[in-house]
N, C-alpha and C positions, 0 to 999 in steps of 0.2 A: 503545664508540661504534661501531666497526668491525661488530661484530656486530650492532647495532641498527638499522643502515639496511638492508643487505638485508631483514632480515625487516619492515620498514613498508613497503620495497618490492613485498615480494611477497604481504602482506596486505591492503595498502591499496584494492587497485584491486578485489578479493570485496568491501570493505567497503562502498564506493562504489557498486557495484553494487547492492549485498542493501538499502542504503539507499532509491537510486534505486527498485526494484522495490516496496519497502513503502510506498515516497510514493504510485505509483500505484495499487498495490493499495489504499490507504486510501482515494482517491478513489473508486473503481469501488463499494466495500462504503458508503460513504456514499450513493452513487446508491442502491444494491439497496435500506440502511435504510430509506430514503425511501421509497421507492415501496413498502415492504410496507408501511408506517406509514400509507400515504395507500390503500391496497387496500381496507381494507372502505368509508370513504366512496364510493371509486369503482363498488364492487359495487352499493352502496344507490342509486347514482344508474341502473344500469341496469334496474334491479327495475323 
């Protein structure tokens, strides 16, 4: 048990991070998906 807490200590806060980071990265790739999904209607409309 002694041995267990430092190291959740000192992993947890990369974990939290790397979590954090992929939440917002998922949002950001969801915008891009979107907007290339919606690109050729928007090309057709400037034709």
């Amino acid at each position: 048990m002694e041995n267990i807490l430092p190291f959740i200590s000192d992993v947890g806060f990369p974990i939290v991070v790397t979590l954090y980071l992929l939440h917002r990265i998922e949002t950001k790739l969801d915008t891009l998906n979107e907007s290339i999904v919606t690109l050729p209607d928007r090309l057709k409309e400037v034709k």
